[in-house]
The first five atom37 places (N, CA, C, CB, O) and aatype in JSON, in Angstrom:
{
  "aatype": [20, 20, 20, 20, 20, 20, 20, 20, 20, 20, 20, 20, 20, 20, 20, 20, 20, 20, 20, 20, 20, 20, 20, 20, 20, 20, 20, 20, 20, 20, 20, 20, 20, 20, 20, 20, 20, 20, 20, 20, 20, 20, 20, 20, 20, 20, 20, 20, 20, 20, 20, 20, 20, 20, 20, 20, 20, 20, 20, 20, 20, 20, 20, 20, 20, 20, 20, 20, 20, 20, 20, 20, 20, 20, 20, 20, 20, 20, 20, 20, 20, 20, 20, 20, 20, 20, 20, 20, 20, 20, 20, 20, 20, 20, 20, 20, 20, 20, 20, 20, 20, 20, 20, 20, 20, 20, 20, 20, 20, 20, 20, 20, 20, 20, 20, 20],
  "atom_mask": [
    [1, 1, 1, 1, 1],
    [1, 1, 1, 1, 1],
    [1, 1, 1, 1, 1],
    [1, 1, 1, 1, 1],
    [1, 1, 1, 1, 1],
    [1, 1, 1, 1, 1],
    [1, 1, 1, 1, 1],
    [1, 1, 1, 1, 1],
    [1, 1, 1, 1, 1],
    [1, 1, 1, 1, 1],
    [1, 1, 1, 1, 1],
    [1, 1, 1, 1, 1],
    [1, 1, 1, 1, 1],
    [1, 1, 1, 1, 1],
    [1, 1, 1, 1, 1],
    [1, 1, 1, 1, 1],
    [1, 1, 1, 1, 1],
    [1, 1, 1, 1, 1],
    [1, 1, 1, 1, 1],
    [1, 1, 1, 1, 1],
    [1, 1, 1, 1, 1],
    [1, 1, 1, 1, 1],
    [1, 1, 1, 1, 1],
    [1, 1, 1, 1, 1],
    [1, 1, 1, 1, 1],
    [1, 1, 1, 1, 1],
    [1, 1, 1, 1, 1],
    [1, 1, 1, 1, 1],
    [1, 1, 1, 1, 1],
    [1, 1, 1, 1, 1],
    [1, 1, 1, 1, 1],
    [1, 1, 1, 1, 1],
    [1, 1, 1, 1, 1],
    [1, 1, 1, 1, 1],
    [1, 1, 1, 1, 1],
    [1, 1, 1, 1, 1],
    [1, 1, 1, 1, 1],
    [1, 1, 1, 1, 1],
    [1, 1, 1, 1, 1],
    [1, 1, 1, 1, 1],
    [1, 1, 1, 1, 1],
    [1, 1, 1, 1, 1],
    [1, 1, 1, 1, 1],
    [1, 1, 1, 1, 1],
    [1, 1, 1, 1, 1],
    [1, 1, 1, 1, 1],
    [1, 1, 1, 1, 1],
    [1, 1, 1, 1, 1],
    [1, 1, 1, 1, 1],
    [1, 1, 1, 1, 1],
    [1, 1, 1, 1, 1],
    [1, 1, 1, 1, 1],
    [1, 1, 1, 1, 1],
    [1, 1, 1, 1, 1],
    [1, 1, 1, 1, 1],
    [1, 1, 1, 1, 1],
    [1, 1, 1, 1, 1],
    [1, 1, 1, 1, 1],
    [1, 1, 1, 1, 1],
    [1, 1, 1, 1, 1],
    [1, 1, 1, 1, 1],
    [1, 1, 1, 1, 1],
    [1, 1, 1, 1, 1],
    [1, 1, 1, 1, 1],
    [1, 1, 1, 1, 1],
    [1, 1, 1, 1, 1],
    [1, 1, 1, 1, 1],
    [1, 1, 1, 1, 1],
    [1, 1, 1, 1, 1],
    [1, 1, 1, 1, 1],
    [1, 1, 1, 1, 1],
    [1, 1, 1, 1, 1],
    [1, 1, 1, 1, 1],
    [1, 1, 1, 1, 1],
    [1, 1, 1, 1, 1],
    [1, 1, 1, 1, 1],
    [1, 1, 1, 1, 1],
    [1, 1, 1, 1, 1],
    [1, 1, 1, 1, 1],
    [1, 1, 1, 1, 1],
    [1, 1, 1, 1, 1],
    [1, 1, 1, 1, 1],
    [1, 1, 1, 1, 1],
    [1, 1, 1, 1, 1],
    [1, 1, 1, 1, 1],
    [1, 1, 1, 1, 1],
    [1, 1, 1, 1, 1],
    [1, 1, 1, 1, 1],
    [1, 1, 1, 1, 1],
    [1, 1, 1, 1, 1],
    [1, 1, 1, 1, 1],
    [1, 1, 1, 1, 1],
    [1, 1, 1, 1, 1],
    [1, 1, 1, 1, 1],
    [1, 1, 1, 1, 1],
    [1, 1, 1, 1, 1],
    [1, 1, 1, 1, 1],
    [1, 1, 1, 1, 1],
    [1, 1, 1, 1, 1],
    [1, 1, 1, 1, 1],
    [1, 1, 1, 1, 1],
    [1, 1, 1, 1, 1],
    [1, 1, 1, 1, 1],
    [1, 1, 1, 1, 1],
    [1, 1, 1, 1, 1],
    [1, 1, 1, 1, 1],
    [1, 1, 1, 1, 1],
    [1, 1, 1, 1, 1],
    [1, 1, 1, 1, 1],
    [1, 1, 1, 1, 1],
    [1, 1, 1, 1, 1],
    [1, 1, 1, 1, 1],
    [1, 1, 1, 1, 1],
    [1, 1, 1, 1, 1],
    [1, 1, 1, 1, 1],
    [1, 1, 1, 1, 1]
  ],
  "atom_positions": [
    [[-13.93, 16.59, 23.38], [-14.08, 16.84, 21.96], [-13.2, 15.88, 21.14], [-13.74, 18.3, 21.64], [-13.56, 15.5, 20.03]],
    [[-12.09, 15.51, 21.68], [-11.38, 14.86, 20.79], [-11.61, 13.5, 20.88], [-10.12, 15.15, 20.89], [-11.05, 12.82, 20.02]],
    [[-12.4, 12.82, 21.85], [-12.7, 11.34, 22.04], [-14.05, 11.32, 21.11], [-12.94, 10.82, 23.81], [-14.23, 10.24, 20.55]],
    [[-15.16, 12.49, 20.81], [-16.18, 12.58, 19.64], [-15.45, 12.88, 18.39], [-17.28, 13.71, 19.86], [-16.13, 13.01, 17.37]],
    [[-14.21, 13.0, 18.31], [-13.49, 12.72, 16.97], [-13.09, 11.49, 16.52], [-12.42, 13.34, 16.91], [-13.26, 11.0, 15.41]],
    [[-12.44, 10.97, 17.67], [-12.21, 9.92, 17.18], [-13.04, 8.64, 17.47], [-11.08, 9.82, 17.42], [-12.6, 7.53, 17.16]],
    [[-14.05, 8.78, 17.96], [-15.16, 7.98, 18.01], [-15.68, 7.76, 16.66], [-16.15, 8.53, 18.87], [-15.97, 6.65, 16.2]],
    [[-15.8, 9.29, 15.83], [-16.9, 9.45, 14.87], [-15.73, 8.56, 13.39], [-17.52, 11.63, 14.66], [-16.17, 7.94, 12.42]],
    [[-14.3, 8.81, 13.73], [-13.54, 8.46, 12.83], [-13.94, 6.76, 12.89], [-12.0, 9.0, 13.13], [-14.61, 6.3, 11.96]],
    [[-13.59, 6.08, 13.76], [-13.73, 4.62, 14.07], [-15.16, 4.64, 13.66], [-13.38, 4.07, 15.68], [-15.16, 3.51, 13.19]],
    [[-16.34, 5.04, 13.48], [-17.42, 4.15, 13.52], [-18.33, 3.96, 11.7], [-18.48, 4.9, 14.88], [-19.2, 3.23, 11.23]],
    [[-17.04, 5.69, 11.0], [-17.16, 5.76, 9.68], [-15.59, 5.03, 8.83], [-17.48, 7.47, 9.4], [-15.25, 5.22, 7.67]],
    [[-15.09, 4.43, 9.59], [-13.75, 3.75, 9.0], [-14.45, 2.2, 7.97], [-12.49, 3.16, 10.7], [-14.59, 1.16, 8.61]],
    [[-14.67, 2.2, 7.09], [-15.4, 0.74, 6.56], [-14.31, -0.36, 6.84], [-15.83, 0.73, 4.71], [-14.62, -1.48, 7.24]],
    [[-12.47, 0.18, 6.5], [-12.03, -1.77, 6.02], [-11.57, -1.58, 7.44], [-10.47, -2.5, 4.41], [-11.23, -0.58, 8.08]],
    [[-11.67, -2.89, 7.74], [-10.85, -3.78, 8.55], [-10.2, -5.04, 8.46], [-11.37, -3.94, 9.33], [-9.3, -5.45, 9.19]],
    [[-10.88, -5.76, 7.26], [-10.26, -7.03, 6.89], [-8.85, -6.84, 5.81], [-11.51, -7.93, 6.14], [-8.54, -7.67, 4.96]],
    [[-8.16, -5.67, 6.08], [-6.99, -5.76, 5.17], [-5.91, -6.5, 6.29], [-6.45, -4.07, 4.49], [-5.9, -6.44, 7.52]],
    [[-5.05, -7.2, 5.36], [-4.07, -7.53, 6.27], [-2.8, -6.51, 6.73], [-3.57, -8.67, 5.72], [-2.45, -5.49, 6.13]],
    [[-2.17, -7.09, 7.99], [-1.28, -5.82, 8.64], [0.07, -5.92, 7.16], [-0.44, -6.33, 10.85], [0.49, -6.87, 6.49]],
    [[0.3, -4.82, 7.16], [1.59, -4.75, 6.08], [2.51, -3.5, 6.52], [1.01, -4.47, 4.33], [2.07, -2.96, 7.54]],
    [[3.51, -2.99, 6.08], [4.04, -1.45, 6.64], [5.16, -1.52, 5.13], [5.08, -1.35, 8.81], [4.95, -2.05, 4.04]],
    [[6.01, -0.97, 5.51], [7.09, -0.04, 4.34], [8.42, -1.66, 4.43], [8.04, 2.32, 5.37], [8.96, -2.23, 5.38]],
    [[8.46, -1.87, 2.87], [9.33, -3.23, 2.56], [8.82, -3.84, 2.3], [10.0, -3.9, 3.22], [9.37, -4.62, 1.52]],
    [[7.45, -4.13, 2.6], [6.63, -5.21, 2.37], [6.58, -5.47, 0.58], [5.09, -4.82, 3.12], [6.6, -4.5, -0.17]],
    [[6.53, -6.38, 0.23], [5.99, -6.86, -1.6], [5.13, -7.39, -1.29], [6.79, -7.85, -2.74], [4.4, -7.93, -2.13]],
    [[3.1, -6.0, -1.77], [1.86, -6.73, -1.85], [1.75, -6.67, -3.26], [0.62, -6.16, -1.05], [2.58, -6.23, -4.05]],
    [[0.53, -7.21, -3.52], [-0.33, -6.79, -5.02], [-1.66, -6.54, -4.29], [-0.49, -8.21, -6.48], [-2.32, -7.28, -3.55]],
    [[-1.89, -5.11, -4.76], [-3.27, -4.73, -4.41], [-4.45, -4.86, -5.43], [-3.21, -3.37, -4.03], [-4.55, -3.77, -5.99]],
    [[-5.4, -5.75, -5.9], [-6.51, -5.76, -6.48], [-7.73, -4.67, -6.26], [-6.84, -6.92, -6.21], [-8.35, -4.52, -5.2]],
    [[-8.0, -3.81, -7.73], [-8.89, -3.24, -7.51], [-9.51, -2.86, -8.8], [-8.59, -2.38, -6.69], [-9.07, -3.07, -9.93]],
    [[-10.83, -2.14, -8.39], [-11.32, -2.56, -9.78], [-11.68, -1.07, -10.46], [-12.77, -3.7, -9.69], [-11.97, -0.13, -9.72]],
    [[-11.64, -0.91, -11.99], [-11.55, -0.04, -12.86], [-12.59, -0.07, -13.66], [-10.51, -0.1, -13.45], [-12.73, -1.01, -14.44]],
    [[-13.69, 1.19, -13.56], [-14.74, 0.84, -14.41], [-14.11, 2.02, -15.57], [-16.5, 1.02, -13.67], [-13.44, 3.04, -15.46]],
    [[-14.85, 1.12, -16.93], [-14.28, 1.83, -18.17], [-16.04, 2.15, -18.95], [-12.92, 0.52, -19.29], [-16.82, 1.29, -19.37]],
    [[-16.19, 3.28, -18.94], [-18.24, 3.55, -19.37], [-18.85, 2.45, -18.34], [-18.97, 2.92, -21.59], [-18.83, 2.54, -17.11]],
    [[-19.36, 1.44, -19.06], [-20.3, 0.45, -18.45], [-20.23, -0.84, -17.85], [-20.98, 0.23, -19.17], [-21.03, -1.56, -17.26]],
    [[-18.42, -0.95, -18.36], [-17.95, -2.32, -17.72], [-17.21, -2.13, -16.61], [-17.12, -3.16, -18.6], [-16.57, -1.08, -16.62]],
    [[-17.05, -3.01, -15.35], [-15.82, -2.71, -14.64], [-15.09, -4.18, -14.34], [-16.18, -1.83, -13.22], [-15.58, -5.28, -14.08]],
    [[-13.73, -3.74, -14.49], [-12.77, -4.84, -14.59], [-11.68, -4.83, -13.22], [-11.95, -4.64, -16.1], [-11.51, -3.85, -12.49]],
    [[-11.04, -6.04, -13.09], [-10.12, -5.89, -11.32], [-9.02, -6.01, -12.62], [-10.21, -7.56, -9.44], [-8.87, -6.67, -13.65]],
    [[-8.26, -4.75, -11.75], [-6.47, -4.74, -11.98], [-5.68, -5.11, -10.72], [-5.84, -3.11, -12.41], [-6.35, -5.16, -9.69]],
    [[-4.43, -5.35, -10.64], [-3.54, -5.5, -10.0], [-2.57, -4.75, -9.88], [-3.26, -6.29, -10.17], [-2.1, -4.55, -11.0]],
    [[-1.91, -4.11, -8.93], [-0.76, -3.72, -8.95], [-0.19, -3.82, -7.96], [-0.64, -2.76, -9.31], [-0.48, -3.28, -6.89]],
    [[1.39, -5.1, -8.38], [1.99, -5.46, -7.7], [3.45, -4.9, -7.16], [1.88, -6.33, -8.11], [4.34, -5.22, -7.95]],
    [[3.91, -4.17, -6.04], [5.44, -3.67, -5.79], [5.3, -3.77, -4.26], [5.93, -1.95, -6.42], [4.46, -4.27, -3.51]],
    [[6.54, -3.07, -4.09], [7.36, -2.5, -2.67], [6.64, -1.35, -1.86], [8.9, -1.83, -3.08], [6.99, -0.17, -1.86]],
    [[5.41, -1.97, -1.06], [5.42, -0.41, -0.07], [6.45, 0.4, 0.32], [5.0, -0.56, 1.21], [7.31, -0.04, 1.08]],
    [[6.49, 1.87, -0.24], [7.55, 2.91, 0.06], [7.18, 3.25, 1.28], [7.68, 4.13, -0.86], [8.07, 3.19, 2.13]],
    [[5.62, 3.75, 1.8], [5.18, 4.11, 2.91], [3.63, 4.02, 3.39], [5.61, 5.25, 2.94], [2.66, 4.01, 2.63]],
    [[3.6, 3.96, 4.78], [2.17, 4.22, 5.17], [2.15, 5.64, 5.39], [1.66, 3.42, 6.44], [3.18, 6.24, 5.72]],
    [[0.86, 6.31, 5.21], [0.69, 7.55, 6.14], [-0.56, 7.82, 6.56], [1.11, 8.75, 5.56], [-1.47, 7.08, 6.19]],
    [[-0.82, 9.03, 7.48], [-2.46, 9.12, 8.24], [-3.23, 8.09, 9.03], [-3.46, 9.31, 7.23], [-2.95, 6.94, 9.36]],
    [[-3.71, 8.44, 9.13], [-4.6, 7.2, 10.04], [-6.6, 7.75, 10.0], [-3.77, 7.28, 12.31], [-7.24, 8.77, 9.75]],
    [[-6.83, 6.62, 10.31], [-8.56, 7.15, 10.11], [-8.82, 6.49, 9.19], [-9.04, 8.7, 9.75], [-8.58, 5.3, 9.01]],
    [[-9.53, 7.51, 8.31], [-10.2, 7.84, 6.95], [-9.31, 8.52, 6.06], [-11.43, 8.71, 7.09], [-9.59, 8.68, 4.87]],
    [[-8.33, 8.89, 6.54], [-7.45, 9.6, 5.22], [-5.89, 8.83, 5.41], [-7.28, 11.71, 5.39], [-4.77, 9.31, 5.22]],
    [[-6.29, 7.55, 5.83], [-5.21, 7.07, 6.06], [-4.73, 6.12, 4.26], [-5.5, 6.12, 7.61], [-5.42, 5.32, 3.64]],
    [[-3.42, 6.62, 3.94], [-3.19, 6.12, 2.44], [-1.72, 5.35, 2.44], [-3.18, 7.53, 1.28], [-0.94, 5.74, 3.31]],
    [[-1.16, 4.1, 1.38], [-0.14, 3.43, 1.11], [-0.04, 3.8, 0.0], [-0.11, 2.2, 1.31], [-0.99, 4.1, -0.72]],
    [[1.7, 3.84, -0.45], [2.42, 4.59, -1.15], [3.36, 3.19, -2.01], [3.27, 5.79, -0.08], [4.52, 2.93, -1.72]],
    [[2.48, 2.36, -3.17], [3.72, 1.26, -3.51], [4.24, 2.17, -5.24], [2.86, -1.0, -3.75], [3.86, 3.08, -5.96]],
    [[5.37, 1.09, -5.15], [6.57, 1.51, -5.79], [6.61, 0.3, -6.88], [7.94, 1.66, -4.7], [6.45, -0.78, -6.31]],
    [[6.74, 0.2, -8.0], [7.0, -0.76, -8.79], [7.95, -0.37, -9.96], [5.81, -1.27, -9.2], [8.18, 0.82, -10.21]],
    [[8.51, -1.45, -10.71], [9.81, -1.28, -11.99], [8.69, -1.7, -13.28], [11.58, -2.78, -11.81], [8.05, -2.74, -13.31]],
    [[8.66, -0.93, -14.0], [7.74, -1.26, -14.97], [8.6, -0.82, -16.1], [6.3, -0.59, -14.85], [8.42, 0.1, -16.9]],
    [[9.67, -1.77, -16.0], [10.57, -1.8, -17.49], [11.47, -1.22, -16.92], [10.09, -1.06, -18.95], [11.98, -1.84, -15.98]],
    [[12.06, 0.22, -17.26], [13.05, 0.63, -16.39], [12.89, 1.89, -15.46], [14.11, 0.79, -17.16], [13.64, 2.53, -14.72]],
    [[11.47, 1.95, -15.85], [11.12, 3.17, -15.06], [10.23, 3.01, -13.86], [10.47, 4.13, -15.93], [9.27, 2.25, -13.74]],
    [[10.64, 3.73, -13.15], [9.64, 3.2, -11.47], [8.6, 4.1, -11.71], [10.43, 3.55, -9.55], [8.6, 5.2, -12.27]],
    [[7.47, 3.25, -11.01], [6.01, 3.84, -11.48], [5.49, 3.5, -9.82], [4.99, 2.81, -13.1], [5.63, 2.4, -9.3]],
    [[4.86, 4.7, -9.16], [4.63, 4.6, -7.71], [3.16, 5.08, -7.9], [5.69, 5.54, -6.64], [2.85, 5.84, -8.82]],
    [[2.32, 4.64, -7.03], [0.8, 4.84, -6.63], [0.44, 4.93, -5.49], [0.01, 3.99, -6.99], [1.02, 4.16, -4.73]],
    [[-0.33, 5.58, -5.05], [-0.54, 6.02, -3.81], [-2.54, 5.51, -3.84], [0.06, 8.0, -3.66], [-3.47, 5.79, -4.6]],
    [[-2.42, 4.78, -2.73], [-3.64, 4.14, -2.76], [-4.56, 4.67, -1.14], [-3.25, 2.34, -2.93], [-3.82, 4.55, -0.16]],
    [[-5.29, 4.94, -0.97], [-6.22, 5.12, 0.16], [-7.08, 3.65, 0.64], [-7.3, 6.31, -0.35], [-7.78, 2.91, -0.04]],
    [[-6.75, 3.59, 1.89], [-6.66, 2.44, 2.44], [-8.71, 2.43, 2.14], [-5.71, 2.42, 4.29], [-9.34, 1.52, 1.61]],
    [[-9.14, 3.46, 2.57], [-10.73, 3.64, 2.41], [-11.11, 3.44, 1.13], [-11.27, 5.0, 2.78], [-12.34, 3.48, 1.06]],
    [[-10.57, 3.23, 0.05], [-10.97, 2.96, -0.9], [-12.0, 2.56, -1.78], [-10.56, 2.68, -0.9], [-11.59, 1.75, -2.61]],
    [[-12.96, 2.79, -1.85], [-14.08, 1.34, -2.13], [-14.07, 0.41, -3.42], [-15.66, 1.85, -2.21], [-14.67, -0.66, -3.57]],
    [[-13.25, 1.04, -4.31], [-12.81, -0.12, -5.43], [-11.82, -1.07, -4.99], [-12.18, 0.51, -6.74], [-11.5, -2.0, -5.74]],
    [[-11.22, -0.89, -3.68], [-9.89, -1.92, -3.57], [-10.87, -3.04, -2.79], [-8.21, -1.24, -2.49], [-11.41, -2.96, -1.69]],
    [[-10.88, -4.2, -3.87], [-11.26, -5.33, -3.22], [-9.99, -6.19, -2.51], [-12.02, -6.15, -4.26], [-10.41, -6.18, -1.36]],
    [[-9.16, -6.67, -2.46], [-8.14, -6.92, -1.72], [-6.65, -6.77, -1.95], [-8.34, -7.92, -1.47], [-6.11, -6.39, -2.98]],
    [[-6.05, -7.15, -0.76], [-4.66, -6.88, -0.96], [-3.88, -8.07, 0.11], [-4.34, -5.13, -0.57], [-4.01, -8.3, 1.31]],
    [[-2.76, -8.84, -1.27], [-2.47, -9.95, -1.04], [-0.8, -9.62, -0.1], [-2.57, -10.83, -2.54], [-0.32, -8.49, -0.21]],
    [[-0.37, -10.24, 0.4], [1.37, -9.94, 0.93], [1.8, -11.22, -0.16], [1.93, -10.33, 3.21], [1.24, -12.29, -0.42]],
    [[2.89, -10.66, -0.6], [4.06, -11.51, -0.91], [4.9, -11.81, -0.25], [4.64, -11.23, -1.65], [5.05, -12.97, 0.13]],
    [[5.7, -10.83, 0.06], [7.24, -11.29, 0.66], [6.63, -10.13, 1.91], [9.19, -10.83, -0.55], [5.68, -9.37, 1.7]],
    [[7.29, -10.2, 3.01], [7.55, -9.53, 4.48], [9.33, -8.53, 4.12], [7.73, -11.27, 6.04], [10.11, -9.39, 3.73]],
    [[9.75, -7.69, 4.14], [10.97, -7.13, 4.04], [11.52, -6.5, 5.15], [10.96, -6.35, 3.12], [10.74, -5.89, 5.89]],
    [[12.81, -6.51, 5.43], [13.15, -6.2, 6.46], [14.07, -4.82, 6.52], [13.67, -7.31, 6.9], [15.28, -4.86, 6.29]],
    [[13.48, -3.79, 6.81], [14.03, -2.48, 6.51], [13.91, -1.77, 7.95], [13.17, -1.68, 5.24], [13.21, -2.46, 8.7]],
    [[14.3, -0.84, 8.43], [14.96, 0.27, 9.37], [14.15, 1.38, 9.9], [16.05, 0.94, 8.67], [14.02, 1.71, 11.08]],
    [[13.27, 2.28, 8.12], [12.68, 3.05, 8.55], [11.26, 2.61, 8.05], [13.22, 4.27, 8.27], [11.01, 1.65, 7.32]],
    [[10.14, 3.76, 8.77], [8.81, 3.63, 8.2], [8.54, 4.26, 6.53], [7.87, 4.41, 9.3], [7.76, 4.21, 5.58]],
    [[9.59, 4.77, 6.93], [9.22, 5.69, 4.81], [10.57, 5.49, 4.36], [8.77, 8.09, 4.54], [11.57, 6.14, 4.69]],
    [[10.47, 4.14, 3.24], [11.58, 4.23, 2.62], [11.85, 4.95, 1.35], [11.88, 3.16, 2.5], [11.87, 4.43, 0.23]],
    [[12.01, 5.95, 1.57], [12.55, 7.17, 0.18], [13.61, 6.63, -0.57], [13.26, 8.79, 0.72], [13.69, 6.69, -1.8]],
    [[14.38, 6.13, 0.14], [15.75, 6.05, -0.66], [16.38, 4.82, -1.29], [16.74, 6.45, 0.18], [17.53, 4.51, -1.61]],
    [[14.94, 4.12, -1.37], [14.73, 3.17, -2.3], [14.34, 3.86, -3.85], [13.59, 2.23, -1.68], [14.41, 3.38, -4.98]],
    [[13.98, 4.92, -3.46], [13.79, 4.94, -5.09], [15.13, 5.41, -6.05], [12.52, 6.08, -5.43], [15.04, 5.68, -7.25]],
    [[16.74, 5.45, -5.03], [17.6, 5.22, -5.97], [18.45, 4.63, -6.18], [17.93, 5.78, -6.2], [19.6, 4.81, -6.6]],
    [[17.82, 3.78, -5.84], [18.61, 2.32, -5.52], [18.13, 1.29, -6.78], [18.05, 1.55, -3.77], [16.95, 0.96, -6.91]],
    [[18.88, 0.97, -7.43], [19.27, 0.01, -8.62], [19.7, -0.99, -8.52], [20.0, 0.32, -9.36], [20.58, -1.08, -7.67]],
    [[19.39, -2.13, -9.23], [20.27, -3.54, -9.54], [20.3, -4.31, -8.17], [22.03, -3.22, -10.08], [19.28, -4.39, -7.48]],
    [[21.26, -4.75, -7.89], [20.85, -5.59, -6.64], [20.75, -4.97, -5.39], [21.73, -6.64, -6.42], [20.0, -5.66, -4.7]],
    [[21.19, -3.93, -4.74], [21.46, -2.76, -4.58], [19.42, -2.67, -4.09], [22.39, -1.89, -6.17], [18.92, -2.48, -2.98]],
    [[18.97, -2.82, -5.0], [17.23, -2.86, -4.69], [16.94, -3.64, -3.94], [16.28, -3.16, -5.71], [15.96, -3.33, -3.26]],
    [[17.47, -4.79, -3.7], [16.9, -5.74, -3.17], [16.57, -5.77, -1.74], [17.52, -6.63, -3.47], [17.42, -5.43, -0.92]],
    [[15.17, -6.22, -1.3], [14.99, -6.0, 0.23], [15.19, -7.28, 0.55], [13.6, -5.4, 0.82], [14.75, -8.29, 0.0]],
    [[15.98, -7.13, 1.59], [16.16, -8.72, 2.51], [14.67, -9.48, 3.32], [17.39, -8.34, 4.05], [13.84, -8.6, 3.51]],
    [[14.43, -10.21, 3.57], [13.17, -11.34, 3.8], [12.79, -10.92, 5.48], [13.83, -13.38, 3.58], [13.89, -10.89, 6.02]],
    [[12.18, -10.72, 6.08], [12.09, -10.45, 7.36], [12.33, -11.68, 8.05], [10.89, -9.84, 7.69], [12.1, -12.59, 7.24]],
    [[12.67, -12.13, 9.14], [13.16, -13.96, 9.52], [11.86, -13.71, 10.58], [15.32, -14.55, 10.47], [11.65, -12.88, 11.47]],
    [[11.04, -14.96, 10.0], [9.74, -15.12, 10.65], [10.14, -16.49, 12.1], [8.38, -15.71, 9.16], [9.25, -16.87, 12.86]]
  ]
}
């Protein structure tokens, strides 16, 4: 039963062309916003806080400074408005869910570069 679960998960999963990313990473995710009859691509660029789930309910959690207030979004990897998602920087952090970035200020924020 559980190999017809996860069979049925893999064969209704649509993306695969996202690139690998995890928690530290700086992407900008492009996606698009219909307003009545038009639809337009936004961006939103920060710090993955976290991955979670897997499958179809598998979702990323980014974090951004939008003036002085942090503004976080939680995006579903299944998405069908997210047309892509770019990497910026690679970061080099400890855990898979970084929480305790969100009280962290000033330089103090800063994630170190992963050494490729």
């Amino acid at each position: 039963m559980a190999d017809l679960m996860k069979f049925v998960k893999d064969e209704f999963v649509t993306r695969k062309d996202l690139p690998e990313f995890g928690a530290g990473d700086t992407i900008t995710v492009f996606y698009e916003i219909s307003e009545g009859e038009k639809t337009r691509t936004q961006f939103f660029k920060g710090v993955v806080i976290q991955r979670r789930g897997s499958g179809n309910t598998e979702t990323f959690t980014i974090r951004k400074m939008s003036g002085a207030i942090g503004v976080e979004r939680i995006f579903p990897v299944n998405l069908p408005a997210l047309q892509k998602i770019e990497i910026n920087k690679k970061g080099a952090v400890r855990r898979a869910r970084i929480f305790y970035f969100r009280q962290l200020t000033g330089k103090k924020a800063k994630i170190r570069d992963k050494r490729r």
